[in-house]
N, C-alpha and C positions, 0 to 999 in steps of 0.2 A: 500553418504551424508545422515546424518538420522537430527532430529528434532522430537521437543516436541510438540502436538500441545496442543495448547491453544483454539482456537477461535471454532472449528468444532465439537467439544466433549463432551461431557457428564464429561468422566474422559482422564487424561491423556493418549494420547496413542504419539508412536512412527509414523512418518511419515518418507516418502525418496522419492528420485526423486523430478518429478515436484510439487507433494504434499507440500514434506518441501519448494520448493521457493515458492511459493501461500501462503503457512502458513507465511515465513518470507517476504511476500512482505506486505501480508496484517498487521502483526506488524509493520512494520515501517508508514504504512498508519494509523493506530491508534492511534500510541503513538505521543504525544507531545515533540517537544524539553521541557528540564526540568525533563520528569516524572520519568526517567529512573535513578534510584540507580546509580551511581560512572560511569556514563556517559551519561550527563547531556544533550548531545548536538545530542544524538541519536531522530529520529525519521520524522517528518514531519510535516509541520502547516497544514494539509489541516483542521483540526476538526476550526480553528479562522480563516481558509479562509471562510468556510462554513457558520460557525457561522456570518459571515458578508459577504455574499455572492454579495448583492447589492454593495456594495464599492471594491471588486476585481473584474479583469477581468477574464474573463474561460480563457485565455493564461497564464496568473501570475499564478492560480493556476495550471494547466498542466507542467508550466516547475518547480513549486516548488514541485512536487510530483517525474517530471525525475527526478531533481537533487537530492533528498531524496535517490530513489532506485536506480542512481547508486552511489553513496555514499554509501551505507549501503548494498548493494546487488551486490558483484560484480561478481558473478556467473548469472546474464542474463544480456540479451541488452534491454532495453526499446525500444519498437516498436511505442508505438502509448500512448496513454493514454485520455480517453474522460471523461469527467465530465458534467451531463447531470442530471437535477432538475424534479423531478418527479411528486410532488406539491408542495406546499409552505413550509414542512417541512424536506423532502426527499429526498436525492440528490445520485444518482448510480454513480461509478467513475466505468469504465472497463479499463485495462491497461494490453495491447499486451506483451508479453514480448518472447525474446530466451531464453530460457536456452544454453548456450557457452558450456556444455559439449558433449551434442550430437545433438545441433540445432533444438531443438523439440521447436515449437511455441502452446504457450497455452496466456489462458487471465486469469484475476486476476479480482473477481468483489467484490466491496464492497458498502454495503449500508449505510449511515450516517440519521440519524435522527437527527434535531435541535432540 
């Protein structure tokens, strides 16, 4: 499996393996339902869970991120996924995942600023 990445680069380069699903786990954590050109319904709310962080619960958001990735990701198993506030404007998500092709377990970390 190969991929583009986006997020880790400078300029486009080619990714494969666990690379590309980190790459495509962290797009689906970025983007907005809505944002996405002629498939409107791709992505994740965690950016307006964060954004109103005080008014959800850490469980609501944790299970709206599994359902995102495996919905959109069905090449791993969601293991774990934590979301955890770093100060009042920065919030760390880590999220355990398998990869299903040769059961290699890796983590996926992203940082959101409000």
């Amino acid at each position: 499996m190969k991929s583009v990445s986006l997020f880790d680069s400078d300029f486009l380069t080619i990714k494969t393996g666990n690379s590309a699903l980190s790459e495509s786990i962290r797009r689906i954590l970025m983007t907005s339902p809505g944002e996405r050109v002629n498939n409107p319904l791709f992505g994740c709310i965690l950016k307006q869970s964060i954004f109103n962080f005080s008014s959800y619960l850490n469980e609501d958001i944790v299970m709206n991120i599994t359902k995102a990735i495996n919905k959109w990701e069905p090449r791993v198993k969601v293991l774990k996924v934590t979301v955890s506030q770093i100060d009042a404007q920065t919030f760390k998500v880590l999220v355990n995942v398998q990869n299903i092709a040769d059961q290699t377990v890796f983590t996926v970390t992203s940082i959101l600023n409000t």
